[in-house]
Phi, psi and omega in degrees: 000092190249314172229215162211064160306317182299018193300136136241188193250113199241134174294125160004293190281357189246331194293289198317321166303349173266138158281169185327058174017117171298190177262339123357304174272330165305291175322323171315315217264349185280347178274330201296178166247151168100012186284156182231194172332287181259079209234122150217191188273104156344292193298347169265032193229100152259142171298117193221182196260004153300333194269355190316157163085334188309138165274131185212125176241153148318090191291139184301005152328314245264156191213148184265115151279316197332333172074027161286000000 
């Protein structure tokens, strides 16, 4: 966790089911542009088969560097 290109947007009904954010990811997420409510970092998100199905949005912020 060096920055926070993964910021993503978690549907609602998906966020309560994650744990808690370190303070680490916050101070991250205080970097992002677009942050909302349910906002966290991806790369601190594991994945299990409770989370199958989970909604995840982009913020419209968000810019492709790759330079497509």
């Amino acid at each position: 966790m060096a920055c926070s290109t993964c910021h993503v947007i978690i549907a609602r009904e998906w966020f309560a089911r994650l744990p808690d954010a370190s303070e680490e990811e916050e101070d991250m997420l205080d970097l992002a542009a677009d942050v909302e409510a349910t906002s966290r970092l991806s790369c601190q998100i594991l994945l299990s088969e409770d989370l199958d199905g989970m909604e995840v949005r982009i913020p419209s912020e968000s810019h492709n560097a790759q330079g497509f």
